[in-house]
mmCIF entry with sequence, helices, sheets and N, C-alpha, C, O atoms, coordinates in Angstrom:
data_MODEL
# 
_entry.id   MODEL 
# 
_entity.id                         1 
_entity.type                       polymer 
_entity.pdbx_number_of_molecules   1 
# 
_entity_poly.entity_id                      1 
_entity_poly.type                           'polypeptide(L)' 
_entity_poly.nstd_linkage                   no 
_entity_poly.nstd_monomer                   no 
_entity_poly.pdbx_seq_one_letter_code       
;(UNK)(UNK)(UNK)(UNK)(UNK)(UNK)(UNK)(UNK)(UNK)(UNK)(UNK)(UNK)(UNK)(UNK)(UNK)(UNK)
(UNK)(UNK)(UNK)(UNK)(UNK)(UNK)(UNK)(UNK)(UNK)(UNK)(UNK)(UNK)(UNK)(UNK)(UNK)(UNK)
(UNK)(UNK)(UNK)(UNK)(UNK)(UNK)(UNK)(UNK)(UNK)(UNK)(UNK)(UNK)(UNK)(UNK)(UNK)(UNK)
(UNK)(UNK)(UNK)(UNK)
;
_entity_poly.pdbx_seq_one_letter_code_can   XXXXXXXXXXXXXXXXXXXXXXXXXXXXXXXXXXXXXXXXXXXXXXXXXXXX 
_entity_poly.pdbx_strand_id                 A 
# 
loop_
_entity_poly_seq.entity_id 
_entity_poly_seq.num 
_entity_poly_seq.mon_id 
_entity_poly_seq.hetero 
1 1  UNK n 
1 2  UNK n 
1 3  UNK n 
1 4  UNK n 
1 5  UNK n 
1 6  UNK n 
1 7  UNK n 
1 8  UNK n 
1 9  UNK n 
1 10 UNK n 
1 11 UNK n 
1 12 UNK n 
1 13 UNK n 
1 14 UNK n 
1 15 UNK n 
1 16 UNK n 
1 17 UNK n 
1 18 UNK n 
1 19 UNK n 
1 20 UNK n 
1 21 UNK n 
1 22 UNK n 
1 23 UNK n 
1 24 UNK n 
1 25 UNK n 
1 26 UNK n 
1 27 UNK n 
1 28 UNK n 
1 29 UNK n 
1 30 UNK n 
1 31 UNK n 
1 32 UNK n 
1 33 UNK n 
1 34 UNK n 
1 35 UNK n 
1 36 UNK n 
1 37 UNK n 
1 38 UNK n 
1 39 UNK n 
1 40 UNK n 
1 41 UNK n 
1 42 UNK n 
1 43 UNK n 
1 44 UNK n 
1 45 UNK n 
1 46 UNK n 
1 47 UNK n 
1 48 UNK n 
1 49 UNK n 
1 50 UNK n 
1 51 UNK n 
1 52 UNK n 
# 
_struct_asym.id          A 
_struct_asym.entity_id   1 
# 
_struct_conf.conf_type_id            HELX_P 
_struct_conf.id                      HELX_P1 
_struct_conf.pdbx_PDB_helix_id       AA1 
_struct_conf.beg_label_comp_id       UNK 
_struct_conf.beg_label_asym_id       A 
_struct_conf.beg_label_seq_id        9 
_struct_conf.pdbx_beg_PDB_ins_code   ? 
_struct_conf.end_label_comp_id       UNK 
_struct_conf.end_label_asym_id       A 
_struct_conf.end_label_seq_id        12 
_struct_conf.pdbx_end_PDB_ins_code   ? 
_struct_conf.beg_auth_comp_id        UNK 
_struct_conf.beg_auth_asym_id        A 
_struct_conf.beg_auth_seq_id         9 
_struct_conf.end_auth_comp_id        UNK 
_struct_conf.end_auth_asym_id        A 
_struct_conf.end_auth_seq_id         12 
_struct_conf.pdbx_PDB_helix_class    1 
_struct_conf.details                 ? 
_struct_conf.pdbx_PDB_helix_length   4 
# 
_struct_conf_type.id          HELX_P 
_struct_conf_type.criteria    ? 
_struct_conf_type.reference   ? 
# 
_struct_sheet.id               AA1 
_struct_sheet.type             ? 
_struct_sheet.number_strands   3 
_struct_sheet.details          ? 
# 
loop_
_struct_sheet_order.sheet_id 
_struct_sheet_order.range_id_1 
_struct_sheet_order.range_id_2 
_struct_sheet_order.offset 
_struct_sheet_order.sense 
AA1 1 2 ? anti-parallel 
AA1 2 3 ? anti-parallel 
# 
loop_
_struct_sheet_range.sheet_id 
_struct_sheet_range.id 
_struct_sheet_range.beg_label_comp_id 
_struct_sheet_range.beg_label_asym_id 
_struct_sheet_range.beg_label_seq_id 
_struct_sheet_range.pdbx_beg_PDB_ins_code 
_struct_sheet_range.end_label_comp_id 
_struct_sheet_range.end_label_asym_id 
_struct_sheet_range.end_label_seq_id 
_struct_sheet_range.pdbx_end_PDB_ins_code 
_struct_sheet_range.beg_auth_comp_id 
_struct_sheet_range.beg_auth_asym_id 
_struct_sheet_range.beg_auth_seq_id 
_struct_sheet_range.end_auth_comp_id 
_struct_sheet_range.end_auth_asym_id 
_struct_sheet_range.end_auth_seq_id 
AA1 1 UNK A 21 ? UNK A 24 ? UNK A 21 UNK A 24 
AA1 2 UNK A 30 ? UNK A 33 ? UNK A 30 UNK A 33 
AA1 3 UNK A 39 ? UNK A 41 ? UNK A 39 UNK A 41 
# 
loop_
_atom_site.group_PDB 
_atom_site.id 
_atom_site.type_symbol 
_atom_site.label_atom_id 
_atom_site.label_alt_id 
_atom_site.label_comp_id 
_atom_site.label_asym_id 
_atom_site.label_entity_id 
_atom_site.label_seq_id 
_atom_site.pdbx_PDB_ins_code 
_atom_site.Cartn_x 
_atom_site.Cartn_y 
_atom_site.Cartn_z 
_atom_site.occupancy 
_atom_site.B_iso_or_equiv 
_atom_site.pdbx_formal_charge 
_atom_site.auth_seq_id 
_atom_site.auth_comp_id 
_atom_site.auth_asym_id 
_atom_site.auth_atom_id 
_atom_site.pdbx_PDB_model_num 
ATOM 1   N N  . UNK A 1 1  ? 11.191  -8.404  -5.131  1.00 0.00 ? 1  UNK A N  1 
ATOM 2   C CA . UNK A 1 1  ? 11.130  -7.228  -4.290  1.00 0.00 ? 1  UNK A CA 1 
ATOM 3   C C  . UNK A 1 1  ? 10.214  -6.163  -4.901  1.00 0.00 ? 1  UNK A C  1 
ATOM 4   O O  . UNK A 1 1  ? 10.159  -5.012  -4.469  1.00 0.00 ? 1  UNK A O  1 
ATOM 5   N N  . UNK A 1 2  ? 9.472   -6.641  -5.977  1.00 0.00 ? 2  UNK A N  1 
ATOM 6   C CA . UNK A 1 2  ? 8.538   -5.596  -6.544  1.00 0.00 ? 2  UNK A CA 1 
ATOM 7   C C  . UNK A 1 2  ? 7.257   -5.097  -5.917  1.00 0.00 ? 2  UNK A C  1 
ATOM 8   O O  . UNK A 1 2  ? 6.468   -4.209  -6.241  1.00 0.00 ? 2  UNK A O  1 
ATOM 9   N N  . UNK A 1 3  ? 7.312   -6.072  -4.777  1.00 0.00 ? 3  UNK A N  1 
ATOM 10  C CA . UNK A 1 3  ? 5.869   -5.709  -3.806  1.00 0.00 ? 3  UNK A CA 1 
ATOM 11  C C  . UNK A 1 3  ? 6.249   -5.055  -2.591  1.00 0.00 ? 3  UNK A C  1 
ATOM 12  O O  . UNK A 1 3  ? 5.627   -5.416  -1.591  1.00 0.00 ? 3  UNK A O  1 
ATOM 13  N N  . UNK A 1 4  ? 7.132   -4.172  -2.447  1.00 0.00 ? 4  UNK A N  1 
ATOM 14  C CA . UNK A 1 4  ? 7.593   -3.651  -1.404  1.00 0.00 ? 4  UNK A CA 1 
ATOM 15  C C  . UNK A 1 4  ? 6.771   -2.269  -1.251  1.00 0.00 ? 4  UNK A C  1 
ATOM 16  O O  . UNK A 1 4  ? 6.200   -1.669  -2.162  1.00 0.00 ? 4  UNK A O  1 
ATOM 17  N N  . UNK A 1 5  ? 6.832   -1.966  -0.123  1.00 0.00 ? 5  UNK A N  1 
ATOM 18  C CA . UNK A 1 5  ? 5.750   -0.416  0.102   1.00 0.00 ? 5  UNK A CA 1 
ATOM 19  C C  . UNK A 1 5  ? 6.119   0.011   1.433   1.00 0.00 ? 5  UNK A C  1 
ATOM 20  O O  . UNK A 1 5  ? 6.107   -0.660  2.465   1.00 0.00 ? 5  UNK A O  1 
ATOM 21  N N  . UNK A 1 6  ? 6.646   1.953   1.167   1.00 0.00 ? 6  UNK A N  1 
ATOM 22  C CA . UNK A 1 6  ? 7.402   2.348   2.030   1.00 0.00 ? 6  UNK A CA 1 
ATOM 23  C C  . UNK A 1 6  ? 5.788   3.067   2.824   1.00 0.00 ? 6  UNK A C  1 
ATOM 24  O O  . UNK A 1 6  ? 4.928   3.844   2.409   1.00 0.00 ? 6  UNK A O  1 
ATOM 25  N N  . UNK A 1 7  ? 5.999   2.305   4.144   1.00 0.00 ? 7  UNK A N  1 
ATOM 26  C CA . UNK A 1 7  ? 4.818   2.944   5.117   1.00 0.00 ? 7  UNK A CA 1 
ATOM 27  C C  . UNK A 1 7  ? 5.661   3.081   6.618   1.00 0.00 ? 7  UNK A C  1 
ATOM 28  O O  . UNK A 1 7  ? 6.530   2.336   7.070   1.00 0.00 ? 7  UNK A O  1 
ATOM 29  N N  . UNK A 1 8  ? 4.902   4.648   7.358   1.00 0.00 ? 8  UNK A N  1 
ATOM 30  C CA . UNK A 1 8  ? 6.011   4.470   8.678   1.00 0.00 ? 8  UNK A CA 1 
ATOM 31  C C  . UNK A 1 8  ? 5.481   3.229   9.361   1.00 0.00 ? 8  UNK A C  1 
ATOM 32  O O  . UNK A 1 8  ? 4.728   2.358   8.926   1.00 0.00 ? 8  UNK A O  1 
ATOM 33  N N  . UNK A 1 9  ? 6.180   3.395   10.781  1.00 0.00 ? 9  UNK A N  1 
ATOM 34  C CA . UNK A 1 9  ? 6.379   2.302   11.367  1.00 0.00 ? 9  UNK A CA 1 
ATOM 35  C C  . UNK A 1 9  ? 4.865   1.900   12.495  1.00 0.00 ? 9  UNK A C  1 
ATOM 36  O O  . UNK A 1 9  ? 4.594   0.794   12.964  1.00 0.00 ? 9  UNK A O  1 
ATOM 37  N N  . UNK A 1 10 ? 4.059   3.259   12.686  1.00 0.00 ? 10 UNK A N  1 
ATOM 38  C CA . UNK A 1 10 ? 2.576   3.056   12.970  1.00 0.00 ? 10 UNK A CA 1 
ATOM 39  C C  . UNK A 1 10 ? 1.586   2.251   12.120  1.00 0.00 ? 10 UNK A C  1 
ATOM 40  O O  . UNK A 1 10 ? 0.582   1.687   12.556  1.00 0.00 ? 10 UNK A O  1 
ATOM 41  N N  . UNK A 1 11 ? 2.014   2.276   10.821  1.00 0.00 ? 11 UNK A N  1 
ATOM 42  C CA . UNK A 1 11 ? 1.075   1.339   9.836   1.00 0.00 ? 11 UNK A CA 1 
ATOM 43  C C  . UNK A 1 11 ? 1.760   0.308   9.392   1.00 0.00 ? 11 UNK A C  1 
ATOM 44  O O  . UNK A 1 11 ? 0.997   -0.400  8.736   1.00 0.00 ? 11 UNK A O  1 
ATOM 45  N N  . UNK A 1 12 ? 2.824   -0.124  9.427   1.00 0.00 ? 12 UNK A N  1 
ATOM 46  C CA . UNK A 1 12 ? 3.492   -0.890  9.277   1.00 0.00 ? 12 UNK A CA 1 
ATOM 47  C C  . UNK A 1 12 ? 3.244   -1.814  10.433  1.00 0.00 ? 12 UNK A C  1 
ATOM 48  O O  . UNK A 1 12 ? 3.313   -2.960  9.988   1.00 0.00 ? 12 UNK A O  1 
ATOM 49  N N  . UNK A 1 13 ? 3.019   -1.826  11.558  1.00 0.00 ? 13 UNK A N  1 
ATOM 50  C CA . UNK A 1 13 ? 2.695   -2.774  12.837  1.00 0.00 ? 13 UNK A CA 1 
ATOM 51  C C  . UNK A 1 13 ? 1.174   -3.332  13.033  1.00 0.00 ? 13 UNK A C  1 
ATOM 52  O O  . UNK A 1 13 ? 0.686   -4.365  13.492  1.00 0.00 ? 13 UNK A O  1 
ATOM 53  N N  . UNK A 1 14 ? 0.513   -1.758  12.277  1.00 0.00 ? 14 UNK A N  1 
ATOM 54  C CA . UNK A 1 14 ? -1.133  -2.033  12.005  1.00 0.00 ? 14 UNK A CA 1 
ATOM 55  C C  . UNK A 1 14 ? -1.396  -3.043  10.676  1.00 0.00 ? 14 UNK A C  1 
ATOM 56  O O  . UNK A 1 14 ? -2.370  -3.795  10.713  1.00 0.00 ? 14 UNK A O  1 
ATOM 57  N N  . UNK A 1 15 ? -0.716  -3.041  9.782   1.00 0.00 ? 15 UNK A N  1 
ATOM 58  C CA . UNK A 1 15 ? -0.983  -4.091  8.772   1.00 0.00 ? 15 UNK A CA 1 
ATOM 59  C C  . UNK A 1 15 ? -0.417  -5.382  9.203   1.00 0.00 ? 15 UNK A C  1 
ATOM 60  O O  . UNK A 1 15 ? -0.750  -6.415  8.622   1.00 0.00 ? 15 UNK A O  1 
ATOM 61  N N  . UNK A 1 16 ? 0.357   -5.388  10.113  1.00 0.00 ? 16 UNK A N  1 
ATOM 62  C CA . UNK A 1 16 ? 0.365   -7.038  10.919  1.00 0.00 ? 16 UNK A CA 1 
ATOM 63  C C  . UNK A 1 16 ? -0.320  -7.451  11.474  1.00 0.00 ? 16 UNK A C  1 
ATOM 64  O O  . UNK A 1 16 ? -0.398  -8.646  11.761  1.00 0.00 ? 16 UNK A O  1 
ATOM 65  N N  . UNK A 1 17 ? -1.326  -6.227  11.933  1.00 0.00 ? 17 UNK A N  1 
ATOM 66  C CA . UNK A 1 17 ? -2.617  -7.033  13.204  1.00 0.00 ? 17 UNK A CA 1 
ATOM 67  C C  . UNK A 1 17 ? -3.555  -8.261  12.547  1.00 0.00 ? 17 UNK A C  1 
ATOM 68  O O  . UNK A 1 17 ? -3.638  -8.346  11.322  1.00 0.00 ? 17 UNK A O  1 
ATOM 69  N N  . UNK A 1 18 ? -3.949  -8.791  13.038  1.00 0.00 ? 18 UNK A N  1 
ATOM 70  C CA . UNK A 1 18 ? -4.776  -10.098 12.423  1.00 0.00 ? 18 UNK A CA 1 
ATOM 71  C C  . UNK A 1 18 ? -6.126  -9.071  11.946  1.00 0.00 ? 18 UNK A C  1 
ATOM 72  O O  . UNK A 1 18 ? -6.564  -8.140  12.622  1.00 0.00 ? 18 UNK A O  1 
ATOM 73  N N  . UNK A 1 19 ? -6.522  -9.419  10.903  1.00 0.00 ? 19 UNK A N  1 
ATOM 74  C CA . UNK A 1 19 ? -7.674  -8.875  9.817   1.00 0.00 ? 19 UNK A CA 1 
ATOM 75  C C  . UNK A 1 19 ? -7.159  -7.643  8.649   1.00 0.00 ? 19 UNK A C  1 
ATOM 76  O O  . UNK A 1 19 ? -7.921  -7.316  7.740   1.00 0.00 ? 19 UNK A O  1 
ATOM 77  N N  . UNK A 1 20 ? -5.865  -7.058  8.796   1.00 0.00 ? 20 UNK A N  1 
ATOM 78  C CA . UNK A 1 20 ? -5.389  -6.161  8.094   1.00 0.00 ? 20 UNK A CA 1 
ATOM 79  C C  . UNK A 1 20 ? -4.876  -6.660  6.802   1.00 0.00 ? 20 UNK A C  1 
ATOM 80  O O  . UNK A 1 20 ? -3.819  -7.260  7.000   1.00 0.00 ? 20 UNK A O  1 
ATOM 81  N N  . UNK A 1 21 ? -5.047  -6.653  6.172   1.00 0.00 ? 21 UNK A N  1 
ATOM 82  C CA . UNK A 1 21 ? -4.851  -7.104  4.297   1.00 0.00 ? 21 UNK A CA 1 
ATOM 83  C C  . UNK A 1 21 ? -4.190  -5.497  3.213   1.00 0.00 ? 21 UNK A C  1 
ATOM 84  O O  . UNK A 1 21 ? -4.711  -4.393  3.055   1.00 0.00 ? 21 UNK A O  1 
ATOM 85  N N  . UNK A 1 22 ? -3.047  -6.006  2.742   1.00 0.00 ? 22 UNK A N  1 
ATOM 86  C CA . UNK A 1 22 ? -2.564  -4.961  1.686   1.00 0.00 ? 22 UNK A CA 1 
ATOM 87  C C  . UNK A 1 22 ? -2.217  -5.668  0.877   1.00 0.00 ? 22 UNK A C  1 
ATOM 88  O O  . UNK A 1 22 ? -1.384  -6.573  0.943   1.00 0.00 ? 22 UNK A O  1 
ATOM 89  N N  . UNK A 1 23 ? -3.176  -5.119  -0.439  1.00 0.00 ? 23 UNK A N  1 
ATOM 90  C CA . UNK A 1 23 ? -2.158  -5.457  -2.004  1.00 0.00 ? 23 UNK A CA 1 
ATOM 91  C C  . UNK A 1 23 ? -2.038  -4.525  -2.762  1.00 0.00 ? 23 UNK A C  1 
ATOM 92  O O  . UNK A 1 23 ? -3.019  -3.807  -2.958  1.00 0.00 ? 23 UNK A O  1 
ATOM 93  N N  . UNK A 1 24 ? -0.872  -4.274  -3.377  1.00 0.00 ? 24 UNK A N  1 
ATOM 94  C CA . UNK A 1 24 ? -0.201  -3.920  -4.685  1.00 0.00 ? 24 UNK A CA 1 
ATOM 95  C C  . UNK A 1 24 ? -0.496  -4.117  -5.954  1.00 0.00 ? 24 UNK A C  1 
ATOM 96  O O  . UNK A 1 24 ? 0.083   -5.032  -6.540  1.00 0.00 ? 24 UNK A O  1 
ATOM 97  N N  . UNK A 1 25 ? -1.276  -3.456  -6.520  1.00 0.00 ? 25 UNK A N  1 
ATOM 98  C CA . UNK A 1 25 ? -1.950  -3.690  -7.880  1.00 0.00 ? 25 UNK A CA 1 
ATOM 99  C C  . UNK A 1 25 ? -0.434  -3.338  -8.985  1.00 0.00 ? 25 UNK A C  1 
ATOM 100 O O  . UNK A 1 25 ? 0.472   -2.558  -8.690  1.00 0.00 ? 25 UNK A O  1 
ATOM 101 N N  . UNK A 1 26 ? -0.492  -3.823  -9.736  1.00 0.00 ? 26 UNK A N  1 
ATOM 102 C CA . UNK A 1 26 ? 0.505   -3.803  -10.755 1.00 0.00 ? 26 UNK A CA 1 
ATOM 103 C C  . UNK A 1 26 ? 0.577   -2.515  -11.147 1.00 0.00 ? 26 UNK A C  1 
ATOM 104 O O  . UNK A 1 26 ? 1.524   -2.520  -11.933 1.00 0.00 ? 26 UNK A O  1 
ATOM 105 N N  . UNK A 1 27 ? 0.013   -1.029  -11.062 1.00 0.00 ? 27 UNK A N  1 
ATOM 106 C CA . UNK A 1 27 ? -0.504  -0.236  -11.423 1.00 0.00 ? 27 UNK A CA 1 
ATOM 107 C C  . UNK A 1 27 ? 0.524   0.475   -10.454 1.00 0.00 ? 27 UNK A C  1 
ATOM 108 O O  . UNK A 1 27 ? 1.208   1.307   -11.048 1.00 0.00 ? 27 UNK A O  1 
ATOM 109 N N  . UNK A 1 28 ? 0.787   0.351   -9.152  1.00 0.00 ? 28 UNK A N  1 
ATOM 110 C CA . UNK A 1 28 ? 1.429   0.749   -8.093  1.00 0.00 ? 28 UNK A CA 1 
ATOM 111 C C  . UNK A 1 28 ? 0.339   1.016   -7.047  1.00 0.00 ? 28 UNK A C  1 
ATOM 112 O O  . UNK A 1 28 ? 0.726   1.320   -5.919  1.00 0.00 ? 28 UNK A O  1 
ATOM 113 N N  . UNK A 1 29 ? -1.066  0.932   -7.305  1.00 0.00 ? 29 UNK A N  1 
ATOM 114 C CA . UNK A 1 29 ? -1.939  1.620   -6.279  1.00 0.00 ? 29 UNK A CA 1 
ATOM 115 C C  . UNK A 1 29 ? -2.060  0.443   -5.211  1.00 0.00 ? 29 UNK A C  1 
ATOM 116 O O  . UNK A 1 29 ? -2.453  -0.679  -5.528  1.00 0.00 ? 29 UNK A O  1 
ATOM 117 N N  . UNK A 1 30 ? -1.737  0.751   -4.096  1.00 0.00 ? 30 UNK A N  1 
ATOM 118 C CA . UNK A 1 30 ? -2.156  0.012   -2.707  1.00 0.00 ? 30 UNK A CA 1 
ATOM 119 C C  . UNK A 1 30 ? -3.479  -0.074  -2.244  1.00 0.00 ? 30 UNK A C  1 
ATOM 120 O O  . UNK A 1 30 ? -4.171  0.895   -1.931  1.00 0.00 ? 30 UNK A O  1 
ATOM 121 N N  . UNK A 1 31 ? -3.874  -1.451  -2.202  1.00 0.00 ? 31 UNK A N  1 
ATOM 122 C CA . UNK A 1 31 ? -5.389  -1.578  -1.484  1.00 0.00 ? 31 UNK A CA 1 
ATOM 123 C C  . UNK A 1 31 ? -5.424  -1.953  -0.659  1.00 0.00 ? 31 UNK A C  1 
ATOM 124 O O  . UNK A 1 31 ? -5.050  -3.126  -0.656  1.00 0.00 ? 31 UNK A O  1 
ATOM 125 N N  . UNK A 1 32 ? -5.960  -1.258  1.015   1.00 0.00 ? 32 UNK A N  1 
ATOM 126 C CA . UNK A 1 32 ? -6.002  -1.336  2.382   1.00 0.00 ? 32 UNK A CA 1 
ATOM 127 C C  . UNK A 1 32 ? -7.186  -2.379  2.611   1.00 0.00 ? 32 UNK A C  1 
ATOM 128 O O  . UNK A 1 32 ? -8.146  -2.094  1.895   1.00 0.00 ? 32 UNK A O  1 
ATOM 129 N N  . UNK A 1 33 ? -7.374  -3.404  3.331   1.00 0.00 ? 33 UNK A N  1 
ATOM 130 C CA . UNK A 1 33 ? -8.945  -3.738  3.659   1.00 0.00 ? 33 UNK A CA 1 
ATOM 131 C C  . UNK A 1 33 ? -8.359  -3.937  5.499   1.00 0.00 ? 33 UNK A C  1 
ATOM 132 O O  . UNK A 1 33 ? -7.325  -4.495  5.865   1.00 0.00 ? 33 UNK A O  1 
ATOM 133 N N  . UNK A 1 34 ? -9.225  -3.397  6.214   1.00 0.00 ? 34 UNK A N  1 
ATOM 134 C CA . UNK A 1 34 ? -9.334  -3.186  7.911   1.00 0.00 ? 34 UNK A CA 1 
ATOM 135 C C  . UNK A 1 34 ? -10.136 -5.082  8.216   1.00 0.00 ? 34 UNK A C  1 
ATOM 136 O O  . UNK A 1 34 ? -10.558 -5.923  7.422   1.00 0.00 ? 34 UNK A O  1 
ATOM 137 N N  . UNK A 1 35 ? -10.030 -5.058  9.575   1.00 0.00 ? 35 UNK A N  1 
ATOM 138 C CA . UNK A 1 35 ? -10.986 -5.905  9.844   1.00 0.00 ? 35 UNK A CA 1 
ATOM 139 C C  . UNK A 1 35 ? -12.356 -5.872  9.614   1.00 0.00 ? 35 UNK A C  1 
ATOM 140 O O  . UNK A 1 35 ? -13.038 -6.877  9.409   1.00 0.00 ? 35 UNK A O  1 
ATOM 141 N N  . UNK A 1 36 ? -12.845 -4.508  9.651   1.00 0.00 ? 36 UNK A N  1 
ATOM 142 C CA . UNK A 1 36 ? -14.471 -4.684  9.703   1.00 0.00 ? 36 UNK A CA 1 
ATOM 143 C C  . UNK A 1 36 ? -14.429 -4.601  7.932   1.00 0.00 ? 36 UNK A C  1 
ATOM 144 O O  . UNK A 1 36 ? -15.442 -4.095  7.449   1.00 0.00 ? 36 UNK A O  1 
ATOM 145 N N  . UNK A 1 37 ? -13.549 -4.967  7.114   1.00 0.00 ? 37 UNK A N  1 
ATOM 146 C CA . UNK A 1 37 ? -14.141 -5.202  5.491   1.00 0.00 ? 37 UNK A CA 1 
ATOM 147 C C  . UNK A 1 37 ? -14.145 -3.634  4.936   1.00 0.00 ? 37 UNK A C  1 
ATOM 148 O O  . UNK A 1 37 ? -14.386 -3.525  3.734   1.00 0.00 ? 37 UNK A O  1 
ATOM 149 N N  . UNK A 1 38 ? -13.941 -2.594  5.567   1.00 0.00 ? 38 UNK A N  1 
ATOM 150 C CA . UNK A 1 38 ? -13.589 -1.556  4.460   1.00 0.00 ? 38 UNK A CA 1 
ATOM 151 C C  . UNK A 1 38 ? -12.323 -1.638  3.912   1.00 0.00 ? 38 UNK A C  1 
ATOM 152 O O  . UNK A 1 38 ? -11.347 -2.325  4.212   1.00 0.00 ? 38 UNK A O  1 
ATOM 153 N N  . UNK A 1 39 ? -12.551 -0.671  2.907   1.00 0.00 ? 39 UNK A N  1 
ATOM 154 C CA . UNK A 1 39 ? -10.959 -1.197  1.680   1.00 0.00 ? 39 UNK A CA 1 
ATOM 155 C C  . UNK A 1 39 ? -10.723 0.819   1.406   1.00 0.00 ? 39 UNK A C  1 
ATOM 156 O O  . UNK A 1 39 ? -11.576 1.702   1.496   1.00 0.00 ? 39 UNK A O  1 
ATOM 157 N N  . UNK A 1 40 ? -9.427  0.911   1.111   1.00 0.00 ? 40 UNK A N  1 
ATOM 158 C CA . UNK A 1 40 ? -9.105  2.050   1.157   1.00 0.00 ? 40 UNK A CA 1 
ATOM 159 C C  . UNK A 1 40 ? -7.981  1.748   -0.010  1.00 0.00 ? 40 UNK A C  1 
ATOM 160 O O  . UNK A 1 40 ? -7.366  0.727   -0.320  1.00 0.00 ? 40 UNK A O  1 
ATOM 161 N N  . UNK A 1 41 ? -7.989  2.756   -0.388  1.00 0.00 ? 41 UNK A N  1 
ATOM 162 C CA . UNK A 1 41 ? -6.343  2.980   -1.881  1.00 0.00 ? 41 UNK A CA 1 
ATOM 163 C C  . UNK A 1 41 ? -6.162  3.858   -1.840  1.00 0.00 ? 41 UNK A C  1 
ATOM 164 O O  . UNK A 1 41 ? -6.762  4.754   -1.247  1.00 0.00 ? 41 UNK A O  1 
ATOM 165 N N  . UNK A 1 42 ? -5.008  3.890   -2.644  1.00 0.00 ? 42 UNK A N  1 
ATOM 166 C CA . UNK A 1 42 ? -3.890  5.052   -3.049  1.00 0.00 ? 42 UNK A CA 1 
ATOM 167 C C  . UNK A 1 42 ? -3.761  5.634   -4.227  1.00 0.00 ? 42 UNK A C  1 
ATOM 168 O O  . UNK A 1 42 ? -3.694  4.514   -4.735  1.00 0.00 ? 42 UNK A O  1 
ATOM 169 N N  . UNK A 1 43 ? -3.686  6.179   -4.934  1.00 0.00 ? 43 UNK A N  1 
ATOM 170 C CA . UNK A 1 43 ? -3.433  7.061   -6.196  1.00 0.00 ? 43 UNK A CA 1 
ATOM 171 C C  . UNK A 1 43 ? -2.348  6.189   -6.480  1.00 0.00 ? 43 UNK A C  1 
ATOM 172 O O  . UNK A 1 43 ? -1.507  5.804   -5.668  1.00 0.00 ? 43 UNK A O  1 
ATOM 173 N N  . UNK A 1 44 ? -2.439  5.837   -7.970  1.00 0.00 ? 44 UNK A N  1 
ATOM 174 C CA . UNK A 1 44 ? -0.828  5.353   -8.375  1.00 0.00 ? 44 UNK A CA 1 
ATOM 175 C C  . UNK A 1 44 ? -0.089  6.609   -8.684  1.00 0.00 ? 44 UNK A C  1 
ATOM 176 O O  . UNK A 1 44 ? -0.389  7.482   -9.499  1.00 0.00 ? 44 UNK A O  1 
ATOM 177 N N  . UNK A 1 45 ? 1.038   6.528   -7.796  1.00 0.00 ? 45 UNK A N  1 
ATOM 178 C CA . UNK A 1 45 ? 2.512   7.680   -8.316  1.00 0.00 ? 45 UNK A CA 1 
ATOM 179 C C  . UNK A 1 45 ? 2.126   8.555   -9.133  1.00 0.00 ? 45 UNK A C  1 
ATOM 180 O O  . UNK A 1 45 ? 1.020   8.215   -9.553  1.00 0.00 ? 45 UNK A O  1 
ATOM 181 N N  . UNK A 1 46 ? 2.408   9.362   -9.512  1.00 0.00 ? 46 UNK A N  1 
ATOM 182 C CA . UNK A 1 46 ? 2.473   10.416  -10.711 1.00 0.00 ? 46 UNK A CA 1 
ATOM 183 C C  . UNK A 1 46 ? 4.128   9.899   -11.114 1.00 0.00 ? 46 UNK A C  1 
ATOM 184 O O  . UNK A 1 46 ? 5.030   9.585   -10.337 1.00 0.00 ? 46 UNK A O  1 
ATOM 185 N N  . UNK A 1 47 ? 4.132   9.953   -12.816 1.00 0.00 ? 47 UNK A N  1 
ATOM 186 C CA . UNK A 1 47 ? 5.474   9.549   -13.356 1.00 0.00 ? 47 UNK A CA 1 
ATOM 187 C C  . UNK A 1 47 ? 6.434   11.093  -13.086 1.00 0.00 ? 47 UNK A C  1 
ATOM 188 O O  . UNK A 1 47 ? 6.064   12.210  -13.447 1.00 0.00 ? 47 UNK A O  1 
ATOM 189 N N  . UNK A 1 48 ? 7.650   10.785  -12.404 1.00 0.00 ? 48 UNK A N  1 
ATOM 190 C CA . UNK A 1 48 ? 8.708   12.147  -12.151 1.00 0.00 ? 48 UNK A CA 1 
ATOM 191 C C  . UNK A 1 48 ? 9.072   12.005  -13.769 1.00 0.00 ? 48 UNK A C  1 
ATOM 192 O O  . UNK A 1 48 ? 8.673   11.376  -14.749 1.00 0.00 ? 48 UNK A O  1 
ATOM 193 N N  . UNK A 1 49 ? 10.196  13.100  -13.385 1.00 0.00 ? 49 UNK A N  1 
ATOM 194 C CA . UNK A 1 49 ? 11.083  13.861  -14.996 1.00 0.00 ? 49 UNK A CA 1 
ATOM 195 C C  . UNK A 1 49 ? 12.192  12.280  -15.323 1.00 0.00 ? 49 UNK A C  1 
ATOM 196 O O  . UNK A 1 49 ? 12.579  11.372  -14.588 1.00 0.00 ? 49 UNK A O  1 
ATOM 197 N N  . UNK A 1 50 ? 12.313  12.477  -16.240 1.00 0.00 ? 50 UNK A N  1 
ATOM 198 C CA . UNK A 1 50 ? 13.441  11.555  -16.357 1.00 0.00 ? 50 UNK A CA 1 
ATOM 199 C C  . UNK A 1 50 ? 14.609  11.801  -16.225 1.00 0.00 ? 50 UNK A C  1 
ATOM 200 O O  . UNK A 1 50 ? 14.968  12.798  -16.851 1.00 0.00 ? 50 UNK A O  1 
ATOM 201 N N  . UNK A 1 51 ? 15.593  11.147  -15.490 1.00 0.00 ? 51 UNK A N  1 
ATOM 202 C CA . UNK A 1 51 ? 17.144  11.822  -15.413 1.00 0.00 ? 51 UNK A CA 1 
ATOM 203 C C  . UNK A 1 51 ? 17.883  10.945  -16.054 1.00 0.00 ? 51 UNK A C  1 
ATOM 204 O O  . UNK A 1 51 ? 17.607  9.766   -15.834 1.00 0.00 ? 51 UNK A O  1 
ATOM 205 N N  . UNK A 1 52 ? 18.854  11.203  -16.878 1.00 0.00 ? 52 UNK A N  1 
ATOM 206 C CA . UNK A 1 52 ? 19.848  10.778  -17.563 1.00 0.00 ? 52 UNK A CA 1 
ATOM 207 C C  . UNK A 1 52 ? 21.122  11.084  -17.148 1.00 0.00 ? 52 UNK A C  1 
ATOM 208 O O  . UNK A 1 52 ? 22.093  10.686  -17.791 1.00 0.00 ? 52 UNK A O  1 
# 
């Protein structure tokens, strides 16, 4: 379950369309590629405070 990625439910239906591609770099950053071959990412997270 480590490849999971919270997106609403408009991009979530768009990454099912046939040519839509997402991966998860180990890093946390998401890479978008569309049908026409552009690729788009995400910033990995910023680390929060730690709670104990």
């Amino acid at each position: 379950m480590a490849n999971l990625v919270l997106v609403c439910s408009r991009h979530h239906h768009r990454l099912h369309q046939p040519g839509w591609h997402a991966k998860l770099r180990p890093d946390a950053t998401l890479e978008v590629t569309d049908p026409d071959g552009r690729h788009w990412s995400t910033s990995p997270p910023r680390a929060g405070p730690v709670l104990v």
